[in-house]
SERO-4910 file (N, C-alpha, C, O; in steps of 0.05 Angstrom, whole numbers):
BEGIN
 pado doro    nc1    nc2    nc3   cac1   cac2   cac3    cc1    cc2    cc3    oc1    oc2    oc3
  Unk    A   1440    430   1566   1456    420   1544   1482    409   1555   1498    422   1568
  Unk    A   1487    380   1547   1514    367   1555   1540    381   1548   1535    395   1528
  Unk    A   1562    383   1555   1592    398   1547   1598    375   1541   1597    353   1553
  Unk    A   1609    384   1508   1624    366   1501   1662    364   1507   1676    383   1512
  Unk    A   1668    343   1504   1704    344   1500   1707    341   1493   1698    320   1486
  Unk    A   1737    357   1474   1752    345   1449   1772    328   1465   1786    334   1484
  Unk    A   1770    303   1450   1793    280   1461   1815    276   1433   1812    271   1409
  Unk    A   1838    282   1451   1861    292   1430   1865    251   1419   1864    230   1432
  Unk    A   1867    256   1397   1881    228   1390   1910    227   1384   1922    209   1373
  Unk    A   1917    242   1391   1951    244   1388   1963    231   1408   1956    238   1430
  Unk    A   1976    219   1406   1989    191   1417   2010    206   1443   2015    198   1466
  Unk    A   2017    230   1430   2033    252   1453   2028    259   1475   2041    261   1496
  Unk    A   2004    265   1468   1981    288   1485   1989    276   1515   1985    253   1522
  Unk    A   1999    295   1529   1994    288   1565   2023    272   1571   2030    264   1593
  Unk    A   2038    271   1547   2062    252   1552   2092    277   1556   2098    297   1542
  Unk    A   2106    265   1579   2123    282   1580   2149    275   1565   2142    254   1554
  Unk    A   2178    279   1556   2188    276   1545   2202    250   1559   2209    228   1549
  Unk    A   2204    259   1586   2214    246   1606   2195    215   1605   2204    192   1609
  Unk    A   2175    220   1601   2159    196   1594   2164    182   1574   2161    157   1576
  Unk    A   2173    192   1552   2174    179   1527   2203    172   1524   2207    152   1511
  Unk    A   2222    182   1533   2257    176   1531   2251    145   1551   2262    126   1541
  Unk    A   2239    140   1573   2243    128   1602   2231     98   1575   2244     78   1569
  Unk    A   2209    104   1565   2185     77   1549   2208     70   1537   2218     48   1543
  Unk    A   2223     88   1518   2243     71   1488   2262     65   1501   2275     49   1488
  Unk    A   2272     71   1527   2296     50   1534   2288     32   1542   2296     10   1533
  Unk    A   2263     33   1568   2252      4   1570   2248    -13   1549   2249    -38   1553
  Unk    A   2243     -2   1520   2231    -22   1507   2251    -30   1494   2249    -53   1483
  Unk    A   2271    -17   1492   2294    -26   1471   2324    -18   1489   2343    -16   1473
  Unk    A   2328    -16   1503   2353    -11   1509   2374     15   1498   2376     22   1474
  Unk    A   2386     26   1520   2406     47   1504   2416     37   1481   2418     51   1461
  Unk    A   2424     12   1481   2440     11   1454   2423     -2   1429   2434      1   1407
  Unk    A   2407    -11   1429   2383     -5   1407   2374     25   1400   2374     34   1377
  Unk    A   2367     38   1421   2354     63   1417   2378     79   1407   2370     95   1391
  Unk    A   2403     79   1409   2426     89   1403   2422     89   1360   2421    106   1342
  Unk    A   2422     59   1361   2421     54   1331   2391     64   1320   2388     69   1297
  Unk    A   2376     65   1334   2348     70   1316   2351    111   1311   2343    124   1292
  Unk    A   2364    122   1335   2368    152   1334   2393    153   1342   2400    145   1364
  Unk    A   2412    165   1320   2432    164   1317   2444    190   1334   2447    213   1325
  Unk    A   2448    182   1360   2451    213   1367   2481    207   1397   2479    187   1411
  Unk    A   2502    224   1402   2509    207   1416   2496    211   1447   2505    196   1463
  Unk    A   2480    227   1453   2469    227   1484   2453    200   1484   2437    202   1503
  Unk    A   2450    177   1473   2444    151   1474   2469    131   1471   2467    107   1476
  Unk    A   2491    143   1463   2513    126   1456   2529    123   1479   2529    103   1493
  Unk    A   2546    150   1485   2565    153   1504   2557    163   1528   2550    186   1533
  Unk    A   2561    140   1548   2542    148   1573   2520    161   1574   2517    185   1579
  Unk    A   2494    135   1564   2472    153   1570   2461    146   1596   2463    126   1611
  Unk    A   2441    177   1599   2431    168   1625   2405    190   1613   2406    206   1594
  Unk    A   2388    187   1627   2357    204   1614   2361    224   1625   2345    238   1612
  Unk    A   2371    242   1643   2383    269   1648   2391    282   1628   2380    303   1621
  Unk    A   2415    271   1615   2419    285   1597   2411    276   1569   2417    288   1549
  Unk    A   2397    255   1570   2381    254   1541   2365    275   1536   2363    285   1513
  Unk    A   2349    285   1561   2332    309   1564   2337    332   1557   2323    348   1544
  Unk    A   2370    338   1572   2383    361   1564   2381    362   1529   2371    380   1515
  Unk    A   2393    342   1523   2402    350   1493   2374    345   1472   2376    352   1448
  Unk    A   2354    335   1479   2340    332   1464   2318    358   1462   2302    363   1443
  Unk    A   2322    371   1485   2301    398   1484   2315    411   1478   2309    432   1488
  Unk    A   2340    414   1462   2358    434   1446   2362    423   1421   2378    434   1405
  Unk    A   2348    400   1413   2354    397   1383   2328    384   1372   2319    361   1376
  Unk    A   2323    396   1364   2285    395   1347   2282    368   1338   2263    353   1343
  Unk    A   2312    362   1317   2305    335   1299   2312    317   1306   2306    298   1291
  Unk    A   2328    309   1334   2326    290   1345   2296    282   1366   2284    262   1371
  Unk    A   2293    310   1374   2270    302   1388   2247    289   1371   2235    269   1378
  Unk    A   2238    305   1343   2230    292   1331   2225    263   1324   2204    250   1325
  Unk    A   2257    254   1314   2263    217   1316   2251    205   1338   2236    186   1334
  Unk    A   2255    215   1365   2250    203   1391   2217    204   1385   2202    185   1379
  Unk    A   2214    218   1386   2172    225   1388   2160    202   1363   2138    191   1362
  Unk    A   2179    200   1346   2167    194   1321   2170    155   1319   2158    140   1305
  Unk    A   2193    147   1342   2195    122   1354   2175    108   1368   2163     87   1366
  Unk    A   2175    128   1384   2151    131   1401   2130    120   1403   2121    100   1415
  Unk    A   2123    136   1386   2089    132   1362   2086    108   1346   2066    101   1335
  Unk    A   2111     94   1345   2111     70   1321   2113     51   1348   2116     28   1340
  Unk    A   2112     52   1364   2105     28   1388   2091     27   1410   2096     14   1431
  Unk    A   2066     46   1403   2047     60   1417   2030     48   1409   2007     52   1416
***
């Protein structure tokens, strides 16, 4: 009998955050991504170090970011 796999369709799946902060600046720039997630670790001196920092300490920004994400995926 063949094994099956569940293949996640979540657009997430396997993606690190670090992956997904690195795509929305390429795709839009700190200061686009600034205005699309209003947060200032995109405003004032960003750098993806500490976008990382502050976004795995605040749920609903990480949220916005993931949820950007997904709309240009």
């Amino acid at each position: 009998m063949p094994v099956s796999r569940n293949q996640s369709n979540d657009p997430l799946h396997g993606k690190t955050l670090e992956a997904i902060v690195t795509t929305l600046v390429e795709h839009f720039g700190w200061e686009e991504l600034a205005e699309r997630v209003n947060t200032n670790c995109f405003k004032t001196d960003p750098s993806i170090k500490s976008s990382l920092k502050f976004l795995r300490k605040t749920q609903w920004a990480r949220d916005e970011v993931e949820a950007l994400y997904i709309s240009i995926v």
